[in-house]
C-alpha positions as CSV (number, residue, x, y, z in Angstrom):
1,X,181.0,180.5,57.4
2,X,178.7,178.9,60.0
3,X,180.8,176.1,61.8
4,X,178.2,174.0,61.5
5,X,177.9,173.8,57.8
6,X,181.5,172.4,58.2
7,X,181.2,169.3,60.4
8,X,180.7,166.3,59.5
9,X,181.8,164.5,61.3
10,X,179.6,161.1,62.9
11,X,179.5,160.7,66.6
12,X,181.8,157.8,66.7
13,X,184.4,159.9,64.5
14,X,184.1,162.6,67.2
15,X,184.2,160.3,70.2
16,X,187.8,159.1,69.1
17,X,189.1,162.6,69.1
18,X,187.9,162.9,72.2
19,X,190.4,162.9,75.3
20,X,188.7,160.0,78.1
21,X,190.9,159.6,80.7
22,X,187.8,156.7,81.6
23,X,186.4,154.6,78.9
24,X,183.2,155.0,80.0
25,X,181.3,151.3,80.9
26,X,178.0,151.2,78.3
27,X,176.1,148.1,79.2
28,X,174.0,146.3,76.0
29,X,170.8,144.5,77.3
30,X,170.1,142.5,74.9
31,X,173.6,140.8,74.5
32,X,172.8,137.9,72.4
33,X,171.5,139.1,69.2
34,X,173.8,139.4,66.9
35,X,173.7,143.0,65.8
36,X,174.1,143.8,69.2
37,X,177.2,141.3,69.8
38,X,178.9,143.0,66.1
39,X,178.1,146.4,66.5
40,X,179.1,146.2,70.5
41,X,183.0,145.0,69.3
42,X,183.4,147.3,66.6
43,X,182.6,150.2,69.5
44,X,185.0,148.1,72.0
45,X,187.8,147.8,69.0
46,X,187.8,152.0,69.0
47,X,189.0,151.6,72.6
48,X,186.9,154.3,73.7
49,X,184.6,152.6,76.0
50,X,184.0,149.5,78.1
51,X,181.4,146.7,77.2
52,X,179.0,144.9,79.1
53,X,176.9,142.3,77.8
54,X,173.4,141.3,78.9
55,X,172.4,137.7,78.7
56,X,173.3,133.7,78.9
57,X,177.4,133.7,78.9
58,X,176.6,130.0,76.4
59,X,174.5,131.5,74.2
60,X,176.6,134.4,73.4
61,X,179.4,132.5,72.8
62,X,177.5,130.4,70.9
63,X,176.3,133.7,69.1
64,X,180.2,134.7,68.5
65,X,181.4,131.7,66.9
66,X,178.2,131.8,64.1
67,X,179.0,135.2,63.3
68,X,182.8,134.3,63.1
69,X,184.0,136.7,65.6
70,X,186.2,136.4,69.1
71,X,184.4,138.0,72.0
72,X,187.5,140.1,73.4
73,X,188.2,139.0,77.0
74,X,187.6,142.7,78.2
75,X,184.1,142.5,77.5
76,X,182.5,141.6,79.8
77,X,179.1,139.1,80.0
78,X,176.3,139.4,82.8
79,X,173.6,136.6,83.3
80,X,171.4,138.5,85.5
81,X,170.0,134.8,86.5
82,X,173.5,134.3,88.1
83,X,174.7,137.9,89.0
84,X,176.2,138.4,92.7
85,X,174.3,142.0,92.3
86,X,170.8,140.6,92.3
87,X,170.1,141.4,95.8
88,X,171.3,145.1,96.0
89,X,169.1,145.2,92.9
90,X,166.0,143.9,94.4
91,X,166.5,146.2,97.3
92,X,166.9,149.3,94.6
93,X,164.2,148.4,92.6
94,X,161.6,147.9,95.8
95,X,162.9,151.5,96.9
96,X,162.3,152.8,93.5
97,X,158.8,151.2,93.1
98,X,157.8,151.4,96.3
99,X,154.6,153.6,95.9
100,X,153.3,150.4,93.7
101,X,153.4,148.5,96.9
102,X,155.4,145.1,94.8
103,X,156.2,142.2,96.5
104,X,160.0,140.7,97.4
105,X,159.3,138.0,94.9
106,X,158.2,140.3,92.1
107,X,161.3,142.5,92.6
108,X,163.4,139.3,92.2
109,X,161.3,138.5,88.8
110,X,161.7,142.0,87.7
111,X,165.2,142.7,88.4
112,X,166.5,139.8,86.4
113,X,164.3,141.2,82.7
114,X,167.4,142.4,81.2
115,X,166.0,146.3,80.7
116,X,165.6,146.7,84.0
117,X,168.8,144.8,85.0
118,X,170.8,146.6,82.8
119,X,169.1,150.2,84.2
120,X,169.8,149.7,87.1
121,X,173.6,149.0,86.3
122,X,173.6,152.5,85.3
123,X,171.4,153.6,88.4
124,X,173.7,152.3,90.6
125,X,177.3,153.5,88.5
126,X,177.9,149.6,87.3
127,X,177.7,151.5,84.2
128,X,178.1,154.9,82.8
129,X,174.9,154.3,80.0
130,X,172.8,151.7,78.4
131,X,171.7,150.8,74.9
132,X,168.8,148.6,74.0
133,X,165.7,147.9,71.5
134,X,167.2,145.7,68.5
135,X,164.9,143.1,69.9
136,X,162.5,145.5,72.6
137,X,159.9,147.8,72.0
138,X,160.6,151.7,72.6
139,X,157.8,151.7,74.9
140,X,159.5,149.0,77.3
141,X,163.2,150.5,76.6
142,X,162.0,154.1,77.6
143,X,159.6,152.7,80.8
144,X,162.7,150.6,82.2
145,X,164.4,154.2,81.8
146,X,162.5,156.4,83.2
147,X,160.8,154.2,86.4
148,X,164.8,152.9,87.3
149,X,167.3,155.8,85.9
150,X,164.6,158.9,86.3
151,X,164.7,162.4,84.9
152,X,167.5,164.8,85.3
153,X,166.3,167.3,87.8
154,X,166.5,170.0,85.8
155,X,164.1,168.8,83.2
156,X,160.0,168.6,82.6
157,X,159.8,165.4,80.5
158,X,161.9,162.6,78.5
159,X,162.1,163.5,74.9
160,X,164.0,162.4,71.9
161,X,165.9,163.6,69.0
162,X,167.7,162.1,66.0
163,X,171.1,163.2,64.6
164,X,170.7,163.6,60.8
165,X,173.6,163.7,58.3
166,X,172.2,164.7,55.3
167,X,174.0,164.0,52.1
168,X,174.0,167.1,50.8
169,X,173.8,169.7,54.0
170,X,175.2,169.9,57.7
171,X,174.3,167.7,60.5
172,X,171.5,168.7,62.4
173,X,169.2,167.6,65.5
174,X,165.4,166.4,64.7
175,X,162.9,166.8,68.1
176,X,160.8,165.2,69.2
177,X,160.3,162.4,66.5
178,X,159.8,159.3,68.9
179,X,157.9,160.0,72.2
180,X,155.8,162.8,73.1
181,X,153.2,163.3,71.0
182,X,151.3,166.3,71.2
183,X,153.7,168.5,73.5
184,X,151.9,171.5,75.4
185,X,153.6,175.2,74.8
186,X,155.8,174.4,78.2
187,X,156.6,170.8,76.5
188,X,157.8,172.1,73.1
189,X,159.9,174.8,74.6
190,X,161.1,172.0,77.4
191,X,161.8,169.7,74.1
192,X,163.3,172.5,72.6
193,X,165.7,173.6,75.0
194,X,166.9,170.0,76.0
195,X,168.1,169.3,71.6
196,X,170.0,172.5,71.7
197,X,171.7,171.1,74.7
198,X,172.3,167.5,72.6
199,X,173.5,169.3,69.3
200,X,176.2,171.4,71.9
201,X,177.3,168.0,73.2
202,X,177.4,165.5,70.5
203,X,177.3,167.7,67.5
204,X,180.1,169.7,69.1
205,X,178.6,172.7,67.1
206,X,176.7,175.8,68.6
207,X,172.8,175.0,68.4
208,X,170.4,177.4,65.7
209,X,167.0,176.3,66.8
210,X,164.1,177.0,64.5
211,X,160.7,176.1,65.7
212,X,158.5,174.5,62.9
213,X,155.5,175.2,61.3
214,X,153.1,175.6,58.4
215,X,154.1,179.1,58.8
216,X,156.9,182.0,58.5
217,X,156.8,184.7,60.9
218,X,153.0,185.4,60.5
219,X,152.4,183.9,57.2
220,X,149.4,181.9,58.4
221,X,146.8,182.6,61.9
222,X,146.1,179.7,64.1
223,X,146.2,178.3,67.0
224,X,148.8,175.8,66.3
225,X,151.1,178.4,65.1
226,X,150.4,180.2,68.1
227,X,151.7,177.3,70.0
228,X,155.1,177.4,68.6
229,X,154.9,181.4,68.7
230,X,154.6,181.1,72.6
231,X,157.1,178.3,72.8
232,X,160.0,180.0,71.4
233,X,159.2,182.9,74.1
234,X,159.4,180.8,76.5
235,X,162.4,179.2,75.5
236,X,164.0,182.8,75.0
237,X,162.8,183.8,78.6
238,X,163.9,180.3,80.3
239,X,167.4,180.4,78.6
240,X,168.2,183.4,76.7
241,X,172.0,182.3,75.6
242,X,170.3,179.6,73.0
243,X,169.7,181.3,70.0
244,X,166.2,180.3,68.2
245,X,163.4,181.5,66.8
246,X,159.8,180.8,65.3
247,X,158.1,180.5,63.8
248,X,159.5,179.0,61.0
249,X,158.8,176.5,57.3
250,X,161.7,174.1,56.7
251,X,162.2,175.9,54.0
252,X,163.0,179.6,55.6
253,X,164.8,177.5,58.4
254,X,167.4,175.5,55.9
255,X,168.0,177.6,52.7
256,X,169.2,181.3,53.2
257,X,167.4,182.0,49.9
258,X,164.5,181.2,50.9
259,X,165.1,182.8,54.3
260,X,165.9,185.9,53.1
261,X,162.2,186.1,51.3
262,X,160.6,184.6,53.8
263,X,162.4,185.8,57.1
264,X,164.4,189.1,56.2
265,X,166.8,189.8,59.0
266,X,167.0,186.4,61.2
267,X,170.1,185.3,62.6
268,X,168.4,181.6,62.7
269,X,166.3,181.2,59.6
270,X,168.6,179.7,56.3
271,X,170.9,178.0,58.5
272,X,169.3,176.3,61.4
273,X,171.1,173.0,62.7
274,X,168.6,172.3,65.4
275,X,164.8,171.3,64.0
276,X,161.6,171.3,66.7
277,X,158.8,170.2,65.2
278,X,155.8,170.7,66.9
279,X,154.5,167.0,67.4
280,X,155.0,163.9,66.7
281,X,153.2,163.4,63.2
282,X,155.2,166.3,62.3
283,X,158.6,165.2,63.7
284,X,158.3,161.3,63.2
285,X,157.1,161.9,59.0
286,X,160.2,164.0,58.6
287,X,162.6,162.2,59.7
288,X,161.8,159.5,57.7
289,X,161.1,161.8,54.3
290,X,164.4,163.1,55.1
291,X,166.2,159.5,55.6
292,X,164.5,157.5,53.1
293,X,164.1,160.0,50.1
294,X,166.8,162.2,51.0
295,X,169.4,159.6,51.9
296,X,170.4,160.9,55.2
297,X,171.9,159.0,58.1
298,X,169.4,159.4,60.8
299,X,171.2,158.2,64.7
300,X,168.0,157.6,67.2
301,X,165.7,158.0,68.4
302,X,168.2,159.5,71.7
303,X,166.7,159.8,75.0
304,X,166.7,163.2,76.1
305,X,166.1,164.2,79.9
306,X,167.6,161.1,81.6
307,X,169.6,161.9,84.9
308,X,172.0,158.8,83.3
309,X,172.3,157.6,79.5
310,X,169.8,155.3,78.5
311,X,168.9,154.8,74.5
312,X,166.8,153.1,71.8
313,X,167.5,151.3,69.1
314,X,165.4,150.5,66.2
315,X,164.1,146.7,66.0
316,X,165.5,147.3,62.1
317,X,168.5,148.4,63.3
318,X,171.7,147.2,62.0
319,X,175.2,146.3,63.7
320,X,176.4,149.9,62.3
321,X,173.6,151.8,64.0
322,X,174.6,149.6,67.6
323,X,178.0,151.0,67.3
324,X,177.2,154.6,66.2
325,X,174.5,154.7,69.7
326,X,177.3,153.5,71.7
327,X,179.4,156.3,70.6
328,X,176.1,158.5,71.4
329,X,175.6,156.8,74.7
330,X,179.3,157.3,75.2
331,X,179.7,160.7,74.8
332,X,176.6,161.7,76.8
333,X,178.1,159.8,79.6
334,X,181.2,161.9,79.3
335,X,179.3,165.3,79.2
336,X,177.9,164.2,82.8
337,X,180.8,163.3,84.2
């Protein structure tokens, strides 16, 4: 039987079995709000990682007693108005920035916003990862990531993916559903090879990547099938040890009935773990059709291509999902180390 129809296991189950001889540091940025403060000490009470809040220590505290809970004395609480690190950070940040051509004063404004303070934590190895978006947009979380913690050298672009536990099948890898939306041949394949890589580390599974489409192995002509077609070559020529193909129906890709009508003889088709889908609309629809209908538990949007950990949150997120990213942000800390 295919491992992967056998784990179940969510990432905060897996980080526990995990041996960390250092509890990695993951650094929240928006420390007051009270998902953020919950969610944070349940991840802290695991004892697999360190905490750092973001934000005023009163207010926090303040935040603790409403919600009825003791801030434990290990985690630790940052007002970037008052941190000692403020001026190696406005010296990183005018380094980082300086083809913009800012000014001291704007560095000193900038480094205190609590994205960019808590990037360049992990920048500098403060922290191992960072977490934010309960209360930010995705567009400011992923910008503070990408212009402080930068891409991995290896990669072409930032993506995401979401970890998906259906109900009633194995856990699997959605890409991209949150930021690029209308990825070039290169960028699929790119997008492609990088959630293979996050269903290795945080699904601890091997990775069975099916490209998506509207079509099974030839079943339609056009140029957006075509697209996916050449992706999957180039994925194939780039890194030939991931096993994929397209391209590929949901249907062909998830049920090996349907697979063995539609796909006679793939090793990938009826039991795919990892999904590309080949843009946005595509990716962003589905994972919410497969959440909301389906009842699956959907972990994300995760930043993929970041040289350090940095990830989203949903502004509807709940204390639950803060924890289980921690775990995510955790364990792709470890996987660097």
């Amino acid at each position: 039987m295919n491992s992967s129809r056998t784990k179940h296991k969510l990432p905060l189950k897996v980080l526990e079995e995990l041996v960390i001889n250092q509890k990695p540091i993951i650094v929240m940025s928006e420390g007051s709000d009270p998902r953020i403060i919950t969610g944070a000490i349940a991840a802290y009470n695991t004892g697999t990682c360190q905490i750092v809040l973001i934000g005023d220590q009163i207010t926090i505290k303040t935040e603790c007693k409403a919600l009825g809970v003791n801030l434990p004395s290990d985690v630790k609480v940052i007002d970037p108005e008052k941190s000692e690190l403020l001026i190696e950070f406005e010296k990183e940040y005018l380094s980082l920035r300086k083809n913009k051509v800012i000014s001291v004063d704007e560095a000193r404004t900038k480094v205190k916003e609590p994205l960019n303070f808590a990037a360049l934590m992990v920048k500098l190895g403060y922290a191992a990862g960072t977490v934010g978006g309960a209360v930010e947009t995705t567009s400011n979380v992923v910008r503070a990531a990408i212009q402080i913690i930068g891409k991995s050298d290896d990669v072409q672009l930032i993506s995401s993916c979401f970890l998906m536990y259906p109900k009633s099948a194995y856990p699997m890898v959605y890409s991209d559903c949150g930021l690029v939306i209308d990825p070039t041949e290169d960028e699929l394949a790119s997008i492609a090879i990088m959630a293979a890589k996050s269903c290795k580390n945080l699904l601890q599974t091997e990775p069975h990547v099916a490209m998506l489409s509207f079509s099974t192995k030839g079943s339609a002509n056009h140029r957006k099938v075509s697209k996916v077609v050449t992706a999957t070559k180039i994925v194939q020529s780039k890194s030939p040890e991931i096993k994929i193909e397209g391209e590929l129906q949901f249907d062909a890709a998830i049920s090996p009935e349907i697979a063995k009508l539609k796909a006679k003889g793939s090793l990938i088709a009826g039991r795919a773990n990892v999904m590309i889908f080949p843009n946005l609309d595509a990716g962003n629809i589905g994972y919410k059709i497969t959440q909301r209908l389906g009842g699956a538990q959907a972990i994300g949007p995760i930043l993929q291509g970041l040289a350090k950990p940095a990830n989203d949150l949903s502004r509807g997120c709940s204390a639950d999902d803060v924890t289980q990213m921690i775990a995510v942000t955790a364990l792709q800390a470890n996987r660097i180390q």
